[in-house]
N, C-alpha and C positions, 0 to 999 in steps of 0.2 A: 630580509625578514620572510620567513615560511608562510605563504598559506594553504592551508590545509582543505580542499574543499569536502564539504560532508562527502562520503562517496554513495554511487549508484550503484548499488550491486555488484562490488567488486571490492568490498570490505573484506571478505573471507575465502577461504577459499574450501571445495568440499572438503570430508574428515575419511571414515573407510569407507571400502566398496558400500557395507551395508548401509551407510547412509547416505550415500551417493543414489542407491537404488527406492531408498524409503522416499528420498526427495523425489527422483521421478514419477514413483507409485503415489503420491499425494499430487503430484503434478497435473497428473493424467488424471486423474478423480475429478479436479477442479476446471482442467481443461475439456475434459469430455460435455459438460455444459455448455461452456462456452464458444467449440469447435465443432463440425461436423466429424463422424466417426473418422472418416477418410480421412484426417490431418492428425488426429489422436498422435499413433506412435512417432511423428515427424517433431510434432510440440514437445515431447514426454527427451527424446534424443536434442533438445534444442536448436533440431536441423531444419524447422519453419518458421517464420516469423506468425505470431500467432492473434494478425491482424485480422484472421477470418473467420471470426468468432461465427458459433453456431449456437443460438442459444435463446433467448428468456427474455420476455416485455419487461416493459415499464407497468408500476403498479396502475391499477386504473385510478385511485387516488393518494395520497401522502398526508403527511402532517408530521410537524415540527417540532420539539420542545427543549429547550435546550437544557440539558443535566445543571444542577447547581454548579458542578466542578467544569463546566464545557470550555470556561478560558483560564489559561496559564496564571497561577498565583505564583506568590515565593513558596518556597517548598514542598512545589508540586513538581514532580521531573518532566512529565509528559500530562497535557488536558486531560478529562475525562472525555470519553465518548459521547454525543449527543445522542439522546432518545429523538430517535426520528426512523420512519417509515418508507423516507424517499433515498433513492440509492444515490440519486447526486451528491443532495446536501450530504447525504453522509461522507462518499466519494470527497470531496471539498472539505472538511472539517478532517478527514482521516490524509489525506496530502499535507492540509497545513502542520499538522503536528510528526509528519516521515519529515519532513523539509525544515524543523525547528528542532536546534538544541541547544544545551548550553554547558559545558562541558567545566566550565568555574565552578560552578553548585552541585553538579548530582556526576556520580561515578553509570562507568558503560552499566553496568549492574541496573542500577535503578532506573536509567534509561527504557533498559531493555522491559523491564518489569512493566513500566507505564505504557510502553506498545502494547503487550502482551493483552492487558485489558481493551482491547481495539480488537480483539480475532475474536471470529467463531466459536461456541463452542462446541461444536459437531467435528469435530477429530476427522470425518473422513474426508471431509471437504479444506479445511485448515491449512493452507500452505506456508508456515511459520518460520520456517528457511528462507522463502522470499523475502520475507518481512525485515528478518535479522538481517538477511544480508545488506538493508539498507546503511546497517550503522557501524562504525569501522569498529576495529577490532582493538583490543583492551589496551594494547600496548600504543596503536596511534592514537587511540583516546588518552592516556595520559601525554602524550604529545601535545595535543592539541589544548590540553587543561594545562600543562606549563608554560603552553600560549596566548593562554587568555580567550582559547577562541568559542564565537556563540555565533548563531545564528536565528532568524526568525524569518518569517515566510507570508506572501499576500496572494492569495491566492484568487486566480482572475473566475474563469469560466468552465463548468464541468459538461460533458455529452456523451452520450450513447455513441459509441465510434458506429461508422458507417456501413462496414459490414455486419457488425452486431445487429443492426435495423433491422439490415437485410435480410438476412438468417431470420432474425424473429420474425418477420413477416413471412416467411416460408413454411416457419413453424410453431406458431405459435403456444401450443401446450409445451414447450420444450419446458419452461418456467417451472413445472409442477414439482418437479424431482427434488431440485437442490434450490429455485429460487434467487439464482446466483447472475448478477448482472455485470458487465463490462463496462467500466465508467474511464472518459478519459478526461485528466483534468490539467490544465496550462497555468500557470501562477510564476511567478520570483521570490527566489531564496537571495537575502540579503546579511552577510556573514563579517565578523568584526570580529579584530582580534588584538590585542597589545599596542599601544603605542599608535593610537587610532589608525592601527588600519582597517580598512574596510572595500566592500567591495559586494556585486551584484550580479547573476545574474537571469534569464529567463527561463522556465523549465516544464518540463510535463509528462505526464507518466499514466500508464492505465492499470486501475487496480481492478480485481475481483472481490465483487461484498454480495453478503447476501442480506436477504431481505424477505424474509418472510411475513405474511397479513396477520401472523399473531403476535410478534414479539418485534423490537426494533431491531436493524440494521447493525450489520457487525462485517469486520473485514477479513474476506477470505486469502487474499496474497499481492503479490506487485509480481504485473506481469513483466516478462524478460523482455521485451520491444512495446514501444507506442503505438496505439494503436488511432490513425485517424479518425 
């Protein structure tokens, strides 16, 4: 019996040059936040791990509210995003629903669509290649739908990876620009499929979200390495 694990960035693969180069060019936008200028072009070529963020605090306060739609119903493909303020919780709610699918009820299509409400709407900052890349491609997805297979996801503990601190304590106006913070968060994806198979197991990944003090929190990409 197959299983299919959801993949991590390695769903698709790039399309032409020009969009190989639009990926980088939004890369570099998102990363310039997050990195010191000195690691920019090395991020953008993905010839540095981009565990050395440079970049942006933590709000000085938060608040919570969860969207009506914030948990998984029937005939919803993907949650709604939570209105909230803080880049964790958001970080944490925007994991659990990359790491849950269910591929019986809803085509890669509507999938994709239910992420889409989870990004930015600031285009220059938007890294949505990243995002997509978390979810396989049309033809393993009806693979995985003539296998029954679903997944869903518990998501443990979220934090400002350690360089990120760093940096922001070095610099801390960096924030004003983009608003854009480095969250790493650890949880388990637990995936089932036909003929009770099943199976588990632990995971963790650091996204870029921003967060601006006038509107709530939105996700800007899934970075290419963890960042501790």
């Amino acid at each position: 019996m197959s299983r299919n694990r959801f993949p991590s960035g390695r769903g698709r693969r790039h399309g032409a040059p020009s969009s190989v180069l639009r990926r980088a060019s939004i890369g570099g936008i998102v990363l310039a936040v997050l990195l010191a200028v000195a690691g920019l072009v090395a991020y953008v070529t993905r010839a540095e791990s981009p565990a050395a963020p440079k970049a942006t605090p933590a709000p000085a306060s938060s608040s919570t509210s969860p969207s009506p739609a914030a948990t998984t119903h029937a005939g919803v493909a993907v949650a709604a995003p939570p209105r909230t303020t803080d880049p964790i919780e958001f970080a944490k709610a925007a994991t659990k629903v990359l790491w849950t699918y269910d591929t019986r009820s809803f085509s890669q299509a509507e999938h994709l669509a239910g992420l889409k409400q989870w990004m930015t709407s600031e285009k220059k900052y938007a890294d949505w290649k990243s995002v997509s890349d978390q979810v396989p491609t049309r033809v393993l997805w009806s693979r995985m739908h003539d296998n029954g297979q679903h997944a869903g996801a518990t998501v443990g503990e979220g934090h400002f990876p350690q360089a990120f601190k760093t940096a922001l304590a070095q610099d801390p106006g960096a924030i004003t620009e983009a608003y854009v913070y480095a969250v790493t968060v650890t949880g388990k994806q637990s995936i089932a499929w036909k003929g009770s198979g099943a199976g588990a197991e632990s995971r963790s990944t650091t996204l870029a979200v921003q967060c601006r003090p006038d509107r709530d929190c939105a996700l800007v990409g899934v970075l290419p390495n963890v960042a501790p």
